[in-house]
VEXDREN-2710 file (C-alpha; in Angstrom, 1 decimal):
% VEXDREN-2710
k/r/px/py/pz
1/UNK/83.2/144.3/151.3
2/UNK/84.2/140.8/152.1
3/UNK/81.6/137.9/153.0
4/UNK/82.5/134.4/154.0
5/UNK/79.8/131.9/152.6
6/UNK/79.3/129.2/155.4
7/UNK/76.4/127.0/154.1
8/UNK/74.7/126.8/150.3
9/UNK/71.1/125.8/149.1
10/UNK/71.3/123.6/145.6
11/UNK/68.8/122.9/142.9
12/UNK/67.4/120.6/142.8
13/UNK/67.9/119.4/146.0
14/UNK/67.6/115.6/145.3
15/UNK/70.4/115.7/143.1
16/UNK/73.9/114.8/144.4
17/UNK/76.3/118.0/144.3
18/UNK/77.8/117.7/141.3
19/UNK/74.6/117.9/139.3
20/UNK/72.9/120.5/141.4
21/UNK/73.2/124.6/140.7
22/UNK/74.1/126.9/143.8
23/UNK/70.8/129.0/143.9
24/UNK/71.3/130.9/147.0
25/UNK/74.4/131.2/149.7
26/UNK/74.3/131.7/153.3
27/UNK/77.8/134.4/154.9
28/UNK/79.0/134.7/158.4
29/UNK/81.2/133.9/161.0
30/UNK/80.8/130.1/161.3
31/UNK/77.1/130.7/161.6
32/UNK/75.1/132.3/158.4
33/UNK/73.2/135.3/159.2
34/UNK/72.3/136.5/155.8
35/UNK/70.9/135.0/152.8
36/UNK/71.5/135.9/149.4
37/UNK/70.4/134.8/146.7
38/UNK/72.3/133.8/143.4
39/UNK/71.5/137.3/141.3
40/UNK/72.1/139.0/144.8
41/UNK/76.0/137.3/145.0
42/UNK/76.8/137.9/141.3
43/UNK/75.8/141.5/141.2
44/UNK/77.6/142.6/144.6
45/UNK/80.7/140.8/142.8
46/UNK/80.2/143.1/139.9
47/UNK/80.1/146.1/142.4
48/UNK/83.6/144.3/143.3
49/UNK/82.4/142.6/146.6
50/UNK/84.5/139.9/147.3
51/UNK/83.0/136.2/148.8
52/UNK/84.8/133.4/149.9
53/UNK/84.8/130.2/151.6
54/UNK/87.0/129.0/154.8
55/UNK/87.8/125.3/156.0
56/UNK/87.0/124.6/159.6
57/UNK/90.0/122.4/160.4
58/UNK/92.8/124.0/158.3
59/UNK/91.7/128.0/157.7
60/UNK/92.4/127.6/154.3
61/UNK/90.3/130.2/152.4
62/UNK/89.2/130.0/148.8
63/UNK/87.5/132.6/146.7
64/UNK/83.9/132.5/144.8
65/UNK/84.2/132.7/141.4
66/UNK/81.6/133.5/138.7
67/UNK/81.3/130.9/135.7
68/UNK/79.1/130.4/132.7
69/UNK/77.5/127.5/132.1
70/UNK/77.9/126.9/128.4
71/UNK/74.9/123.6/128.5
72/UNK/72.0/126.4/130.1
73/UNK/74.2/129.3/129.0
74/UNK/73.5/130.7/133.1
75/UNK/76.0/132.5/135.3
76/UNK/76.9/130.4/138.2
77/UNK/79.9/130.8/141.2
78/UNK/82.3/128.2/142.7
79/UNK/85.1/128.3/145.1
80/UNK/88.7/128.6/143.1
81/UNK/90.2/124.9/143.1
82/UNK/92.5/124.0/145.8
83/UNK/94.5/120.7/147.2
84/UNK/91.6/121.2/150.0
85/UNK/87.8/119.9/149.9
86/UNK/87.0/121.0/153.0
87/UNK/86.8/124.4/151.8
88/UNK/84.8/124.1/148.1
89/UNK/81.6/125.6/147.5
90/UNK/79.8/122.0/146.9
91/UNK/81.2/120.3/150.0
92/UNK/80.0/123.3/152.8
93/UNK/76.7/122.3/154.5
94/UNK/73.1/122.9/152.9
95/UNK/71.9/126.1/154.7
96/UNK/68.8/125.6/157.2
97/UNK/66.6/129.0/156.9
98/UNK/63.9/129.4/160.0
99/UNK/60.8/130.7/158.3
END
């Protein structure tokens, strides 16, 4: 399967983007109807799921990633680096859950 992440939730949240971890990722069609968490991404991704991110003014798509963090030795994602921001994990907007 293919998911297109459309928003991100960061820890901690107080902490500008590049300092904060992706903890949980919101997929869609512009507008995020699922939430799943960071174990939940990583382990469809093993089962060879396939997540990615899309610009809103260009259509340029890049894929998620999984990394390792050496400094907390943690698996993280990220989008693949492009000549886009529009489009990278960090910049999409912070996900707004009704509970």
């Amino acid at each position: 399967m293919r998911y297109r992440i459309v928003c991100t939730e960061q820890e901690p949240v107080t902490a500008p983007t590049t300092h904060a971890h992706i903890v949980a990722v919101g997929t869609g069609n512009g507008t995020a109807n699922t939430r799943w968490t960071l174990a939940q991404v990583i382990e469809a991704m093993d089962r060879g799921d396939v997540f990615y991110t899309q610009g809103e003014r260009t259509g340029t798509l890049a894929c998620v990633q999984k990394y390792v963090r050496t400094l907390c030795r943690r698996t993280y994602i990220r989008s693949t680096p492009n000549a886009t921001r529009e489009n990278n994990l960090d910049n999409l907007r912070r996900c707004r859950w009704q509970r």
